[in-house]
N, C-alpha and C positions, 0 to 999 in steps of 0.2 A: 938499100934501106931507106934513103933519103927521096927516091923515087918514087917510094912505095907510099911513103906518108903524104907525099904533093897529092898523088892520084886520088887517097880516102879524102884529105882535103874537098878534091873538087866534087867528087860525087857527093860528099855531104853536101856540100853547097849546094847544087842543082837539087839534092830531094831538100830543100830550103827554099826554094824559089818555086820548087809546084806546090809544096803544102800552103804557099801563100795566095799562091794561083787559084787550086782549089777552094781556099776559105771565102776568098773574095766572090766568087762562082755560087757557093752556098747562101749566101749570105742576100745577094741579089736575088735569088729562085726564093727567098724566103719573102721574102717583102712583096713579090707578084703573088705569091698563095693566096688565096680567101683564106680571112682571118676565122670567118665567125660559122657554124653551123648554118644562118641564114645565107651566109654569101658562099658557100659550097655549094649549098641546094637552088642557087641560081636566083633569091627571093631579094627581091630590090630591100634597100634599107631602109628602117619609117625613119622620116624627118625627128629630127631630136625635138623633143621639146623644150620649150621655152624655159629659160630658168625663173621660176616663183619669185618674185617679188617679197619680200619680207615687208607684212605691216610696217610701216613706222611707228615708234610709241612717242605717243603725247608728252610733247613737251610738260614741263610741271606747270606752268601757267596756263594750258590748253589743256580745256577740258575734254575726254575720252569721246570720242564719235558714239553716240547712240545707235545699236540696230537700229534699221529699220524693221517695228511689227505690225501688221495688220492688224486697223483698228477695230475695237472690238464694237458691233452695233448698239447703239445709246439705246436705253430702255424703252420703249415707248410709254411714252407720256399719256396716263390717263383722263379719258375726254374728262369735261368738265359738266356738273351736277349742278341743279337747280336747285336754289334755298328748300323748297318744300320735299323732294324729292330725298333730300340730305336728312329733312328732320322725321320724316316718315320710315328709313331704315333706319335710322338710330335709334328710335324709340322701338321698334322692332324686334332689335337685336340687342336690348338694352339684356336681357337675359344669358342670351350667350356670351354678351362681353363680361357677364361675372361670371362665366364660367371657365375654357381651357382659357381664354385672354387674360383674363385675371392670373390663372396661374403660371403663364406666361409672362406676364408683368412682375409677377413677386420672382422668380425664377431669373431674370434680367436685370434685378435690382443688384443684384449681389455685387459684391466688390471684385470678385472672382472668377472668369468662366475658366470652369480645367474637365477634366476628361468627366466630375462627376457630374458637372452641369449637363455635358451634353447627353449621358446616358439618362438623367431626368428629365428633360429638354423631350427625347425619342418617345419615353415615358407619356407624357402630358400630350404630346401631339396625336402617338396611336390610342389613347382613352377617349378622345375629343368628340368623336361620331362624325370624321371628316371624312372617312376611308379609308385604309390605310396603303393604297395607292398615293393620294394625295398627302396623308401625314408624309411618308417616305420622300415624296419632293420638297415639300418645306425642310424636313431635318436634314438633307443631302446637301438643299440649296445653302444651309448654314453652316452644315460643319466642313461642306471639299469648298463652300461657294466663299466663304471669307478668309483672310489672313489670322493668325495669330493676332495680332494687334487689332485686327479689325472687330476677333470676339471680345473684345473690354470695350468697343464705344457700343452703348445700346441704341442708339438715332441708328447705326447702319444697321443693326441686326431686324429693326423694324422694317428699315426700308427692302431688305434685304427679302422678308415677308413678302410684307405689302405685295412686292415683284410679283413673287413668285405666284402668289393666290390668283394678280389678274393674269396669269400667264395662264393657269392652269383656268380659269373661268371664258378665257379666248377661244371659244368655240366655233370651228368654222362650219357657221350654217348663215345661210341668208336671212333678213328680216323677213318676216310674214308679208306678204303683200294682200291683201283683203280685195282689192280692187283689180287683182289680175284674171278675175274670172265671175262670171256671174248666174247664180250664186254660189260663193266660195261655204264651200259644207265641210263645217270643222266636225270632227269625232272624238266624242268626250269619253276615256275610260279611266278606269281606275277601282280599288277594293273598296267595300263597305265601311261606311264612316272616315273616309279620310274629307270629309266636304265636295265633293263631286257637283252635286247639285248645286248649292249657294252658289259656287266658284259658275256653273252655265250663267245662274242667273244675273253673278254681279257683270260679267263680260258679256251678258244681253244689255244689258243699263247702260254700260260704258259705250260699247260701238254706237246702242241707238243715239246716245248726246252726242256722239260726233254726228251724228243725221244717216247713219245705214240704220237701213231695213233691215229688221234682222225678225228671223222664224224659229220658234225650236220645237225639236221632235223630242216625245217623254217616250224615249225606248227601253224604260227602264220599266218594263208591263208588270215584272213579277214581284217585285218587294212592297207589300203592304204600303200603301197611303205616297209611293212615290212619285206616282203621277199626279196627288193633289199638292204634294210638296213643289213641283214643279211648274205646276197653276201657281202658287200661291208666288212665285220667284215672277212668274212672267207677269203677274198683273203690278206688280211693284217696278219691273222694267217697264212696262204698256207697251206688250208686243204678243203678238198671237201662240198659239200653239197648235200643233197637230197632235192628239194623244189617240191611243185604240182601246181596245175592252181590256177588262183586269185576265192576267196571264194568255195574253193573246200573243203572237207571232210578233218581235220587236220588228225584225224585217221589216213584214209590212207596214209598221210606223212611220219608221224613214223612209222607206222608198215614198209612201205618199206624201211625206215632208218635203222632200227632194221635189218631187213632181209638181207640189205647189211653189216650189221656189221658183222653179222656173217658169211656169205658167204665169206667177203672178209677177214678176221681177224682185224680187226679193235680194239683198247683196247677199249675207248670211244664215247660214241656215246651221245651229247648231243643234248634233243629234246629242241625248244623253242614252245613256247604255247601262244594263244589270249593273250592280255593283259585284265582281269577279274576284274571289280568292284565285290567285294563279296558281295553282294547286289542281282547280275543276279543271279536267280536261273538257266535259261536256260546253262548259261555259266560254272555255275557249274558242272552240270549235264553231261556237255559235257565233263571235265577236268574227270571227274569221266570214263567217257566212253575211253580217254586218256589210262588211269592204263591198265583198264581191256583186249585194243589190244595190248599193251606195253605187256601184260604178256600172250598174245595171240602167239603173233612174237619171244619171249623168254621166257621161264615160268619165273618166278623171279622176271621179269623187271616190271617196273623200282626200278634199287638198290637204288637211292637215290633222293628224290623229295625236292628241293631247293626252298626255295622263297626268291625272290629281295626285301626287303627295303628299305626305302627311309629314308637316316635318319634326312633330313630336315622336314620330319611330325611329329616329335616328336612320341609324346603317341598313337599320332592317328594311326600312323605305328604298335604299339603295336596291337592297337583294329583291323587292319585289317588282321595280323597275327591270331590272337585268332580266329577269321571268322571264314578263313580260314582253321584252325587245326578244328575245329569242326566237319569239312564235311569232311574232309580227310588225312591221316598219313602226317606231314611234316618232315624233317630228318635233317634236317636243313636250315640256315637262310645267306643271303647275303646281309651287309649293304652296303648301296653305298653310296657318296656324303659327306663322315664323315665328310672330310677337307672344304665345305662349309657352315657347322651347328655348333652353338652354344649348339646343340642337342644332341653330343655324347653320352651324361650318356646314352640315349636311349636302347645303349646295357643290360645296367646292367638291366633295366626294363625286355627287351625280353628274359632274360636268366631266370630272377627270377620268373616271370609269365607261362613263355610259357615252360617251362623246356628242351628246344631244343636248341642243339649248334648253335652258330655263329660261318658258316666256314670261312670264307671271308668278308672283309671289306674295301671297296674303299676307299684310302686317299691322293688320288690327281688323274689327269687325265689321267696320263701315264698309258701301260698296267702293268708294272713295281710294278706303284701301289693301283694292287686290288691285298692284301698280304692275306696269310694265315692269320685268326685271334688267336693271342696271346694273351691270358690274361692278362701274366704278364707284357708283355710290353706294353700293352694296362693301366692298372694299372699305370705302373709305368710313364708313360707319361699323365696321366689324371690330377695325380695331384705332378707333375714333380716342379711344382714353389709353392706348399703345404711349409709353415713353415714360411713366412714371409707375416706378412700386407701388406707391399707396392705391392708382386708381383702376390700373392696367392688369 
């Protein structure tokens, strides 16, 4: 019996000694295994990365690092305007400035801008006769372009303006060059009664005192008494004209205007043309047939096609501009009548819409003044009484 229990002894002991044998055996085969899905399928390991850095935070006496932002481009600075040039838009626009500016002014007065200012603000901007392309940038520029705090100071809600009008007046077209060709043959159009004619005559006055030669064509054959209208403009410049018979073929007007400019050296040669509701197609057609002897009599010509404004029609002046660019290249724009309208924003409409410069803009009756147009002084007289309720 005592045999028997030595011998279970020792066999236990031996199945003791491989089940530690085997453990140790397992335990090794586990550690050579690939650990990961990556490293069974044979795929090298990506390098760890780097552990993140934690900010530091700013001592109390050390002020918080500022982002770096990208600085935002400083406004461009409006060129600067001559004494005379300043008091000629002002008096101009003396009209429109009691009109949306004025209410503009009373409307900035307040002690309060809140959400009702601004829906009266949108209000007085799309009535104004600016466009309402262009109202829409001024009211956007004011209510996304300022802070809270920034709608109670009214100096920035002005300058704020100011910006945006010469931004939208920023038209990119080149200056007229008058001397880059000779003769440079400007084409004068536009509808019945907005001053077409005076406007040829005062811009014969003005180039001839700078010393050009300047010629004009009366292509304007079919409206009663308009070719003597246009004698009567050129003997007051003292400069010739080409005219033909009463309802005769305009063409043929300019093109012999044309032909004398050149024969005789002439710098300018301005044609005037029917006065066109844009509505006639026939009239169109005919303006169209205009170009094509213009560039018959000169290759090139005509270098720049004008149209007259009216800027007592407000918007409507817009809509008949726009017509007009659809059917054929305009080059630029000549406002007249400015100093009788309450209408001037008009400009900022035609600049924003029609994306053609305004070269000229009449601001009283002398020839004196139908001036180059200036933005900035234009700007700067529009809203010239800008900062004060009573005057603004």
């Amino acid at each position: 019996m005592q045999t028997e229990l030595l011998e279970l002894a020792a066999i236990l002991a031996v199945l003791a000694v491989i089940l530690v044998v085997l453990r140790r055996a397992s335990a090794r085969s586990r550690a050579a295994a690939p650990q990961s899905v990556r490293e069974r399928l044979g795929v090298e390991p990506e390098p760890e990365a780097r552990p993140r850095r934690e900010r530091k935070r700013p001592r109390p006496a050390e002020p918080a690092p500022a982002e770096a932002r990208p600085a935002e481009p400083a406004p461009a600075e409006p060129a600067p305007t001559d004494a005379e040039a300043r008091e000629a838009y002002r008096a101009g626009l003396a009209k429109t400035r009691g009109g949306f500016v004025a209410r503009l002014g009373k409307l900035f007065g307040r002690k309060k801008f809140d959400a009702q200012t601004l829906d009266e603000l949108e209000e007085v901007l799309f009535t104004a006769d600016i466009g309402p392309r262009a109202a829409d940038r001024i009211f956007q520029a004011v209510k996304s372009g300022l802070s809270r705090d920034e709608l109670e100071d009214t100096p920035k809600i002005w300058a704020r303006i100011r910006q945006t009008s010469r931004d939208i007046l920023a038209v990119d077209a080149s200056p007229v060059d008058l001397g880059r060709v000779r003769p440079f043959v400007l084409l004068v159009l536009g509808v019945n009664g907005v001053g077409k004619t005076t406007t040829i005559g005062k811009l014969a006055q003005t180039w001839r005192l700078d010393g050009k030669k300047v010629l004009l064509a009366a292509g304007d054959t079919y409206r009663a008494a308009a070719t003597e209208q246009l004698e009567v403009w050129a003997d007051r410049a003292q400069v010739p004209i080409v005219r033909g018979k009463p309802n005769s073929d305009p063409s043929s007007v300019v093109f012999d205007a044309i032909k004398r400019g050149v024969d005789e050296g002439f710098d300018i040669v301005i044609c005037d043309t029917a006065g066109r509701l844009h509505s006639n197609a026939t009239l169109m057609d005919e303006l169209k047939k205009l170009r094509r002897v213009a560039d018959k009599a000169m290759p090139g010509a005509p270098h720049e096609t004008w149209m007259v404004l009216d800027a007592t029609n407000g918007q409507n002046a817009i809509s008949q501009a726009k017509t007009f660019k659809a059917d054929m290249e305009i080059t630029g724009i000549v406002l007249t009548k400015l100093d009788g309208s309450a209408k001037g924003g008009v400009v900022l409409g035609i600049c924003d819409e029609l994306k053609v410069p305004v070269r000229f803009v009449g601001v009283g009756e002398k020839i004196g003044d139908l001036r180059p147009f200036d933005p900035a002084a234009f700007v700067e007289a529009l809203y010239s009484d800008a900062g004060s309720s009573e005057t603004a």
